[in-house]
Each structure stands twice: as C-alpha cells, then as structure tokens.
C-alpha positions in Angstrom: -127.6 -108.4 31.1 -127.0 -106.0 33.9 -123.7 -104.3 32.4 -126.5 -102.6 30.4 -129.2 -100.2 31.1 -132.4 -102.2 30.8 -134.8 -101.2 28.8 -137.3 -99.6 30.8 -138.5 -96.1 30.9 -139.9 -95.9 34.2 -137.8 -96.7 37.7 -138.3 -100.9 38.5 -139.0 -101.7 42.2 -137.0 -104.6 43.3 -136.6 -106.4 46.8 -133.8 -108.8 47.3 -135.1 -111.5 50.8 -132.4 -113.8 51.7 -133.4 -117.4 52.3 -132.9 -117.6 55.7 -133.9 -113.7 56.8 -137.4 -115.0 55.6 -140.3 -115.2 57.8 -138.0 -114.1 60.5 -139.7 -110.7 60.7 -141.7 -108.6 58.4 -139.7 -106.2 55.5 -140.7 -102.7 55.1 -139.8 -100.1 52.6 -137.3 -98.3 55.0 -135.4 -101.1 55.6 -134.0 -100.5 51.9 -131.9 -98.0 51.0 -130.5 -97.6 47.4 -128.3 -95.1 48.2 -126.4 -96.8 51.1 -126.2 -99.8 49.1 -124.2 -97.6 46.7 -122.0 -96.3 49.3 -121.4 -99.6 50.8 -119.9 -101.0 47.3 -118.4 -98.2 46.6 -114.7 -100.0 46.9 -115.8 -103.2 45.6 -114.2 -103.8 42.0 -116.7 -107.2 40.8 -120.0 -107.9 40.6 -122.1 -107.5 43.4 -123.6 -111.0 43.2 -119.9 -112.6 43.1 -118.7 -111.3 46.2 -122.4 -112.3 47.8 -121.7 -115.9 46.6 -117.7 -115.9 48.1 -118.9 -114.2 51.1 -121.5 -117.1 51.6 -118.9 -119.7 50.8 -116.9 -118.0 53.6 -119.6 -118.4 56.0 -120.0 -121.5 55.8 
C-alpha cells in the first residue's frame, strides 16, 4: 500500500508515538519534522518500518 501515492487530494497529518516514549512527556508539533526524517533515510535502501523492526530486535 505505501509504494503508492494514496489517494488523497489534501496533505494527511500523521503522528507515529512509540510504546514506551508514551506518557513520558507531552508531544508537540515541533518535535516532528518531515524533512529531517527524509534526510535521516536518505542512505537507507528498505522500508522504513523493516529497519525499525531489526533495529528493535537489536535492542533487545
């Protein structure tokens, strides 16, 4: 589903809260930026979600 463009006209607001980062302190809209996510994954060759997942596994 998301190697497509949705099918939206308008931009979607979405927030991503870890588990654990969860009633640890309040979220605001400045703590997301769009465009530093972008240039964070900028090298990274899979899906975002699959190197979450192995970088969790690693934690662990």
């Amino acid at each position: 589903m998301l190697d497509s463009q949705p099918p939206r006209k308008k931009p979607v607001k979405v927030k991503v809260i870890f588990e654990e980062a969860a009633g640890t302190s309040r979220l605001y809209p400045d703590d997301f930026s769009f465009a530093k996510t972008l240039e964070l994954l900028k090298d990274i060759k899979s899906y975002f979600a699959d190197e979450l997942v192995k970088d969790r596994r690693e934690a662990e």
